[in-house]
VOGU-3710 file (C-alpha; in Angstrom, 3 decimals, decimal comma):
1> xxxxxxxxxx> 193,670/113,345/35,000  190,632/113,600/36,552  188,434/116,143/35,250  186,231/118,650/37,522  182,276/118,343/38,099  180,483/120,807/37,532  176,957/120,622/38,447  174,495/122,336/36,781  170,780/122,880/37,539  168,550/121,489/34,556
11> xxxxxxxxxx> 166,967/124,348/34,005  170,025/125,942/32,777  169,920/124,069/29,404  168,304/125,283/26,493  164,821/123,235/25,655  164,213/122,090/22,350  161,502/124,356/20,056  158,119/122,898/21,218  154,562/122,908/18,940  152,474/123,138/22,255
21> xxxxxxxxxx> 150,056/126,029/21,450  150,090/127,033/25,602  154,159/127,017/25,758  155,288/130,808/26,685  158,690/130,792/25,319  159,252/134,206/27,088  159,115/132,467/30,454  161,709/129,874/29,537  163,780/132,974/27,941  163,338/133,852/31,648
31> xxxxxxxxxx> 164,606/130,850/33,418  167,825/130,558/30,732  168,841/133,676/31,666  168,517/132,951/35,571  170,025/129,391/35,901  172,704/130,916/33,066  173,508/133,453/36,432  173,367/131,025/39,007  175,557/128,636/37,031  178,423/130,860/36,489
41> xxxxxxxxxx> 178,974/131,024/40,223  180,613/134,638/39,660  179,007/137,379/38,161  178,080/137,906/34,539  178,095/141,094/32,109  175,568/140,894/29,597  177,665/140,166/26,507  178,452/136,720/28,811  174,991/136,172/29,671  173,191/136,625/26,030
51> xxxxxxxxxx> 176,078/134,114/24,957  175,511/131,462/28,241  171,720/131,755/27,875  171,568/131,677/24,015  170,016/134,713/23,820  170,876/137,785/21,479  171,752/140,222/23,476  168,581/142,361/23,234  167,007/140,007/24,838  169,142/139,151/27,574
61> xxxxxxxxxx> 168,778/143,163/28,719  165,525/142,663/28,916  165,259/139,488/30,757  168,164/140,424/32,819  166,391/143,595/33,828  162,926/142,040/34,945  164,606/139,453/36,567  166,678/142,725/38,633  163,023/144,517/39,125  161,485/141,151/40,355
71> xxxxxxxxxx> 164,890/140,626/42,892  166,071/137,291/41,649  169,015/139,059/39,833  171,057/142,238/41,021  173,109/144,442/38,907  176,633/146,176/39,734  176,221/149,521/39,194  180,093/150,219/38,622  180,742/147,123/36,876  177,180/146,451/34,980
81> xxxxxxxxxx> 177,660/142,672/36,003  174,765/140,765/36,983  174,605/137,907/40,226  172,034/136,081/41,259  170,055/136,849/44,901  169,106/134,511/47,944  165,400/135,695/46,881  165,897/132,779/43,993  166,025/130,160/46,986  162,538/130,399/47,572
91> xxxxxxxxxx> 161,599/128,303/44,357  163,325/125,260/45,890  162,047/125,878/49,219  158,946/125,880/47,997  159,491/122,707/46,333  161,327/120,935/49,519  158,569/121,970/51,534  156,065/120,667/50,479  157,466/117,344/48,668  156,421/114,102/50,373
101> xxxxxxxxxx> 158,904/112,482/49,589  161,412/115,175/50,772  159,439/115,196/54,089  159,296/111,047/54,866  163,108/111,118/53,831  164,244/113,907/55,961  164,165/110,921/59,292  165,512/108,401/57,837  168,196/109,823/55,923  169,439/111,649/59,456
111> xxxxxxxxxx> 169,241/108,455/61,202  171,306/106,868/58,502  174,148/109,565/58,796  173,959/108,830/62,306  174,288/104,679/62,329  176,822/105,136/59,512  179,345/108,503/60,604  179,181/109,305/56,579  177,446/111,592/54,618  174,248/110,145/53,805
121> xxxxxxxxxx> 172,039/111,705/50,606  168,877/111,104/48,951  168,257/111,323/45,155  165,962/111,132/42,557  166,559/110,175/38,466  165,740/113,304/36,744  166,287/113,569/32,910  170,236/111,901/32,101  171,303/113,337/36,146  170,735/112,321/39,421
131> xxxxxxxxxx> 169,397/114,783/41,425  170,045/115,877/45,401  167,042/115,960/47,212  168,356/115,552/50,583  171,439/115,863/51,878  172,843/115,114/55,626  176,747/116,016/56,371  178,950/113,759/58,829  181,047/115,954/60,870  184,312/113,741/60,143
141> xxxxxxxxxx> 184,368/114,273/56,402  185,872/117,044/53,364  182,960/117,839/51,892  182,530/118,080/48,016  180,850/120,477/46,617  177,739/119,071/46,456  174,662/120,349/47,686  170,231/119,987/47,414  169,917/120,577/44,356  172,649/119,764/42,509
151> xxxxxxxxxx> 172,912/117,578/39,720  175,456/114,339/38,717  175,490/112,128/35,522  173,428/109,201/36,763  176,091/106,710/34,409  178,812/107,102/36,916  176,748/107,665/40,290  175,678/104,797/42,626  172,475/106,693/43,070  171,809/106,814/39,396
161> xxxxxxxxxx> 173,033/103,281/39,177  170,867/101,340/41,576  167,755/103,676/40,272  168,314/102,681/36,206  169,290/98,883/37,273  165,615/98,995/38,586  164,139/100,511/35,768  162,911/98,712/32,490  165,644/97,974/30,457  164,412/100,044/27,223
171> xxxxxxxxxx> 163,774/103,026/29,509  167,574/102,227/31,115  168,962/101,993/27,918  167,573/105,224/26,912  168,844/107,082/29,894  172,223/105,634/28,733  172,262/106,631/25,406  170,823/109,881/25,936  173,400/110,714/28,526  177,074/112,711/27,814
181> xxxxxxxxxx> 179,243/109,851/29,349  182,390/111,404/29,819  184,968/109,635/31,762  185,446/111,457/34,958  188,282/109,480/36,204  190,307/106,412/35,348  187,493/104,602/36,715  184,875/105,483/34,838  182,569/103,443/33,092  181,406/104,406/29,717
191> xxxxxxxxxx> 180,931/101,685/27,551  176,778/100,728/27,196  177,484/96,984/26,950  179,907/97,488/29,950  177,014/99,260/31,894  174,340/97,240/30,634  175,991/94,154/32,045  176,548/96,513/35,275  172,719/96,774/35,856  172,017/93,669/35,706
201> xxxxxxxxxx> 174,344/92,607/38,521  173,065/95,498/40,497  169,294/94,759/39,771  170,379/91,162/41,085  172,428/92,209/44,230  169,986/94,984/44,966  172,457/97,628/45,381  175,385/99,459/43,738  178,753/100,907/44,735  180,772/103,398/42,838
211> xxxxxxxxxx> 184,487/103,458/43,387  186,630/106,666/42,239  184,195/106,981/38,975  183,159/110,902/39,771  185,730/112,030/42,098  189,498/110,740/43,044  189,422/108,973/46,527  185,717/108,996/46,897  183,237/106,415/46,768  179,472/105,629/47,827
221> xxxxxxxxxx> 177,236/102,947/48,032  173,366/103,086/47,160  169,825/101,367/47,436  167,240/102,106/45,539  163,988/103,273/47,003  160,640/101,273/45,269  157,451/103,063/45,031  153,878/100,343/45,068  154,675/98,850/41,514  158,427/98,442/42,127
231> xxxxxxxxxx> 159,194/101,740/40,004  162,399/103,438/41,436  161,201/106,728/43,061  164,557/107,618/44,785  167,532/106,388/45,616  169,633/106,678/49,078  172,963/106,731/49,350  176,389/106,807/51,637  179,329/108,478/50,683  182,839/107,624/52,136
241> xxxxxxxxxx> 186,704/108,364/51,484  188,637/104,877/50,000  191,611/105,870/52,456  189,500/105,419/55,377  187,087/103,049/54,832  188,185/100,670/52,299  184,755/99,475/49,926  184,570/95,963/50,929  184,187/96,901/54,529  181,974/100,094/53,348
251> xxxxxxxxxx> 179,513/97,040/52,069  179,913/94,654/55,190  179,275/98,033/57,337  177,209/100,155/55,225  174,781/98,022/52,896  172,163/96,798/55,680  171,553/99,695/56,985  171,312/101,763/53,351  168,253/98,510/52,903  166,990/99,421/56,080
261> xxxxxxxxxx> 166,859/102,993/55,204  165,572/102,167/51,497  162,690/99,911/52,901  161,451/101,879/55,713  161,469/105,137/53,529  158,975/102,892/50,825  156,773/101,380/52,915  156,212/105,012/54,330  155,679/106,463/51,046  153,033/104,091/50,429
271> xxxx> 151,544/104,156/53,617  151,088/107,734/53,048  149,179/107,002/49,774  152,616/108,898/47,478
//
């Protein structure tokens, strides 16, 4: 049975206790309790949100109820539940607008869900996830639920695939043991030594394709994108449905221009100076 993704924003999790003398543990209080919000996807009374943000439930009010003064959380006043507001999409706005590598991707990534009729993405390896940067729909396809700024386990995930096969292997290997590597579908890979072997072949083929490992009937295909000392800085990649576009001739169709895309998108990066 294949079990449901649920992406959730990084900021979400708790952070270990830190020494650093300049950490303000109020403001992280502060960003648990509004990623705890957003994640639920319905709204949350307070005894739920102390418990999703770790939080006693002191605390939580009081969070809760500065984040409600501020606008990036608005309370029920019959039920006393708490959702989150579009005022919380200007931090990533902020963030996509004024990213370089956001802004040099936004072209090519178009023009590759153009040349290809699929939905074409860009990510970068953040933490044990891969994470949406960029994101350009083809009109044909369903399509997941999956938007900028979600997150996917980078294990099971082209993206994340082609990005740690171009990594060193100790920093690879620790992405892999750090990461929860639950098996999604029948497909999935979870064994290190099995995925070990995997990057290898990828970091030799220059590319990786994912087949039914995340989602039933879906598949992708991905290229890493190299920054000036071969460092993987993103990764782009194609999604399609098995049913319609079998993967062997998703590779024959798809793979030169995902290099295309990959290459142009680097050298512009380091024209740029990024």
């Amino acid at each position: 049975m294949q079990k449901e993704v649920q992406p959730v924003p990084d900021g979400a999790r708790k952070q270990p206790k830190t020494e650093d003398a300049l950490y303000v543990q109020s403001v992280e209080k502060a960003f648990r309790v509004l990623f705890a919000v957003g994640r639920n996807r319905a709204p949350m009374g307070l005894t739920q949100l102390a418990a999703a943000s770790g939080l006693d439930r002191s605390a939580a009010q009081r969070f809760s109820h500065t984040l409600e003064r501020l606008g990036y959380l608005r309370k029920d006043p019959r039920k006393r539940r708490f959702a989150i507001t579009p005022r919380a999409l200007e931090i990533g706005a902020m963030y996509l607008g004024s990213d370089v590598l956001v802004e040099r991707g936004r072209p090519w990534l178009s023009e590759l869900c153009r040349q290809t009729g699929e939905t074409a993405s860009l990510t970068m390896l953040d933490g044990t996830d891969v994470l949406y940067l960029l994101r350009r729909h083809a009109d044909s396809v369903t399509r997941a639920r999956v938007t900028i700024g979600s997150r996917l386990p980078a294990f099971c995930t082209s993206s994340g695939i082609a990005m740690l096969a171009a990594l060193p292997r100790p920093a690879a290997m620790a992405v892999l043991e750090a990461s929860d590597r639950t098996a999604f579908t029948a497909r999935t890979v979870t064994d290190i030594p099995a995925l070990l072997s995997r990057l290898d072949e990828v970091a030799r083929d220059g590319y990786a394709m994912a087949v039914e490992e995340l989602f039933a009937g879906a598949a992708s295909i991905a290229v890493p994108v190299l920054g000036s000392a071969g460092e993987p800085v993103a990764a782009v990649h194609v999604t399609f449905a098995c049913d319609r576009c079998p993967p062997e001739e998703a590779r024959r169709r798809f793979l030169p221009l995902l290099k295309q895309s990959a290459q142009g998108l680097s050298r512009s990066l380091a024209a740029g100076g990024a």
